[in-house]
N, C-alpha and C positions, 0 to 999 in steps of 0.2 A: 314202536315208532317214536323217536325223537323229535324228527320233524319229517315234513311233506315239500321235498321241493321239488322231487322229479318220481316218474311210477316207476323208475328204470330197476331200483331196488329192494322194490314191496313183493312180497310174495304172495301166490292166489291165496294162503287163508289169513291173510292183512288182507287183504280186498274182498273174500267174501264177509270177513267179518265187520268191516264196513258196512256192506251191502244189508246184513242182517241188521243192523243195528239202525242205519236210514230209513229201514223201511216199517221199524219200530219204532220209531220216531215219527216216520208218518201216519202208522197207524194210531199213534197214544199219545197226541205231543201233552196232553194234558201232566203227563207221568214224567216229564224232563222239564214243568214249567219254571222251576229252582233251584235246577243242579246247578247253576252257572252265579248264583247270588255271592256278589261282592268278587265276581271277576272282570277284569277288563280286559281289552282286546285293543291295543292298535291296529291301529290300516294304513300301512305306509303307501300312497298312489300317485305314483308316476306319470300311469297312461290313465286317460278318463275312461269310465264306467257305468254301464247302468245296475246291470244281472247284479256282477259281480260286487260291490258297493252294498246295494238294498237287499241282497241275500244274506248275506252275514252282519248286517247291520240289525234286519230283523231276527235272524236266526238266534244273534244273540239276547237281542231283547226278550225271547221266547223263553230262553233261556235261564232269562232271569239276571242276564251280566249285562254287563256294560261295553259300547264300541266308542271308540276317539278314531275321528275320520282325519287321517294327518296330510297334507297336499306337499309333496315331496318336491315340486317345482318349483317350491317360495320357501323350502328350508335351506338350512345349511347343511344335511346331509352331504358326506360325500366332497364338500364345497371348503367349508368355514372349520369343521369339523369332521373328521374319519369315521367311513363308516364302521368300522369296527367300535371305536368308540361310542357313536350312535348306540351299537347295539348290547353293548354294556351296558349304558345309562339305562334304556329300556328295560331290560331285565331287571333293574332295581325296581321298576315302578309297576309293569304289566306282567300280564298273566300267560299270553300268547303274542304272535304277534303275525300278521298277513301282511304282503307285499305285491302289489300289481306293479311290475318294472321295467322298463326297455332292456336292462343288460342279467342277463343270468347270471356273469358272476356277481353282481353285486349280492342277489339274494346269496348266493354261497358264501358270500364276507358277511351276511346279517346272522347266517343260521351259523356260521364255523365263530361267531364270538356271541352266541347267545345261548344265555343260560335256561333259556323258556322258550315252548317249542315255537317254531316260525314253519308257516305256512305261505305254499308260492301261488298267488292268487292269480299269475303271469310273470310270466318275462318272453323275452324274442326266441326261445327255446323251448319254453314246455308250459303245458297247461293241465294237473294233473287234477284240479279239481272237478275241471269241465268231463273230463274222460272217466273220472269215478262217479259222476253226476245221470251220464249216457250210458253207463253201463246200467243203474238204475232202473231207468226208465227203458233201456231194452229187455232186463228182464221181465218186467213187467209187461210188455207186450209181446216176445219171445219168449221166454222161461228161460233155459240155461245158456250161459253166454260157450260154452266148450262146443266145438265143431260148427258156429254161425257163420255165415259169410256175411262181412263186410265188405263195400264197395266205395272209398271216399274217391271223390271226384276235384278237382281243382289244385290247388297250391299246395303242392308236395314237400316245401321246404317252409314248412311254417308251425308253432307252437303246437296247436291242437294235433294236425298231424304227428306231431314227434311224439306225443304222448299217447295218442291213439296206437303207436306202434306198439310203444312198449306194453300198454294195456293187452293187447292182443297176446301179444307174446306170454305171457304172463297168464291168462287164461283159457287161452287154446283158443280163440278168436282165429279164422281162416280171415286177412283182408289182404284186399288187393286197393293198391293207391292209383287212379288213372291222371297222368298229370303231364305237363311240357317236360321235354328233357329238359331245360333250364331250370327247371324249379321241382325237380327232385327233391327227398328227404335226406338227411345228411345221412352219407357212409357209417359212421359210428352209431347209429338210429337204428339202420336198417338190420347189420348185423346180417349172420349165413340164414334166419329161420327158414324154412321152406314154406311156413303158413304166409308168409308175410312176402308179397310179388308188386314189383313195379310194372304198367306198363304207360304208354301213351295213346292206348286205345280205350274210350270211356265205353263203349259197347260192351269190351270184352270184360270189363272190369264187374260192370252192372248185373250182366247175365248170370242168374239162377241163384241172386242176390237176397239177403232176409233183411239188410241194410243196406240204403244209398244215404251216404252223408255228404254233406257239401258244408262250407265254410269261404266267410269273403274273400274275396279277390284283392280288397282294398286295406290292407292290414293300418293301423294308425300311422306309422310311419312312414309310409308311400307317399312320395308327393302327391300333388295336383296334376302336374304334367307328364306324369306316368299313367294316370286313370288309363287314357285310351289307347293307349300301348298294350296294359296288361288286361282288358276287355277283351280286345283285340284277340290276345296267348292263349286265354281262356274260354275263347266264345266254345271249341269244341268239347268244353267241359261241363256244359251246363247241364243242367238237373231236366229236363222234360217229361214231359207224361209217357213219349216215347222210350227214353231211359227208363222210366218205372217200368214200363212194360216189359221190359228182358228179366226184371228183375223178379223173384217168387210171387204171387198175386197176393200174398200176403204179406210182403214187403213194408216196409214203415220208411217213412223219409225221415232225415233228421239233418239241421244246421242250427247252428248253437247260440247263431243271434250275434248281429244284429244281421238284417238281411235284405240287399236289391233284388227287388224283383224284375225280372229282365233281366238280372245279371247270370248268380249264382246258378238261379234257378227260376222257370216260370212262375207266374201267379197261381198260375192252375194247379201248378205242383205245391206248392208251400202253401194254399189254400186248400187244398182236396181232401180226403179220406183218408190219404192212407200220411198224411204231415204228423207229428209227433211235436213240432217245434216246441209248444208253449208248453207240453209237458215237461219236454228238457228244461224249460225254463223254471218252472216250476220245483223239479227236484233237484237244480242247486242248494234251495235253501235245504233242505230235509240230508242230502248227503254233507252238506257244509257244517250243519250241526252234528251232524255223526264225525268228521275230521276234526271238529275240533273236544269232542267229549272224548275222542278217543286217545287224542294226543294227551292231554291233560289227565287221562286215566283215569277216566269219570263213568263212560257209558257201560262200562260192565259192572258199576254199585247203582246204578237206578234201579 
């Protein structure tokens, strides 16, 4: 691994070997408290953040390295100066580099002229942390991610989903997307899989389910005056106790934050038993430090 921009060309043992390595991390972070000393990390960020931002902010300090939080909306990036040349400069100075951004290719202009690896913390297209982050914490309350059915509900043409796809694909993941036909996953996404099915029935999708995941409706860049238009698209797609119920009674809920209640999903659901949420929350940081000792080719000399 060079860099992390998209799961679309990781192979399952770069992803189990992730997964091994986060979860040794979790278990011993004592034993990676200094792998990271006298490293720095930019964080180039476009769109605001909470997870994303304090996960690798800490993870580095854990670490033992250093993060510069950089706000891309009041640089010259892109503007004053090329982002390619941006990402030259940086390579003289830092050690990695992350980027939470509205346009995909831009990340692909930061990582195609850097010389130090670059990690996609977002863009409008893929989110591959979040989805190495949820695999985590599914095995941890499923065991092996090969043969599980997934069930994501909502916005079928949006980052997480695009990466949840390829994840699947990638480790024999069965999911099924239930979503408006307008807001399907992109054709190049989806690909012939046979594990991997659209439909626009959230019932069928949910049934005999080990995962229902959902994810907002309100992406950052959505206006204001779209809210109750796309409420509206989505009301069939919400997450309910009734939805749980199709799904195996040992089912786990997950959405990846931040989250309306009433919207997405009920209270009752994102409150209840079988929610997951703030663990996924939580194994951001623990897989973010595995993505980035890995990149830097670090985590197999601890």
């Amino acid at each position: 691994m060079k860099h992390l921009i998209t799961l679309k060309d990781m192979t399952k043992q770069e992803i189990e070997e992730l997964l091994d390595l986060a979860r040794e991390i979790k278990k011993c972070p004592e034993s990676y408290a200094d792998c990271l000393k006298n490293k720095t990390m930019l964080m180039f960020f476009e769109k605001p953040s909470l997870r994303t931002r304090v996960s690798f902010e800490v993870g580095m300090t854990q670490l033992g390295g250093h993060a510069i939080y950089y706000d891309v909306r009041s640089s010259p990036i892109g503007k004053g100066e090329t982002i390619e040349d941006t990402a030259k400069t940086i390579s003289r100075y830092c050690d990695i580099i992350i980027a939470r951004l509205f346009c995909h290719e831009t990340i692909e202009k930061i990582a195609g002229n850097s010389s130090i690896p670059v990690i996609n913390a977002l863009t409008d297209f893929s989110h591959p942390c979040q989805i190495l982050s949820d695999f985590l914490t599914i095995t941890e309350k499923r065991g092996a991610l090969k043969g599980l059915k997934i069930a994501f509900l909502g916005d079928g043409n949006n980052n997480v989903t695009h990466s949840l796809i390829h994840g699947c694909k990638i480790t024999g993941i069965n999911l099924t997307v239930a979503c408006p036909e307008e807001c399907m996953p992109q054709k190049q996404v989806i690909g012939t899989d046979a594990k991997i099915r659209i439909t626009q029935d959230a019932a069928e999708a949910a049934k005999d389910a080990d995962v229902i995941y959902t994810d907002s409706w309100m992406s950052y860049h959505v206006p204001k005056e779209q809210e109750e238009e796309r409420i509206k698209m989505f009301r069939p797609y919400q997450v309910t106790n009734d939805i749980m119920d199709l799904a195996k009674p040992d089912a786990i809920f997950m959405n990846c934050l931040p989250a309306r209640r009433g919207c997405e999903q009920t209270a009752e659901v994102i409150e209840g038993p079988k929610s997951v949420v703030f663990d996924q929350a939580e194994n951001r940081l623990h897989m973010q430090k595995a993505i980035v000792l890995k990149l830097l080719n670090i985590g197999n000399k601890v």
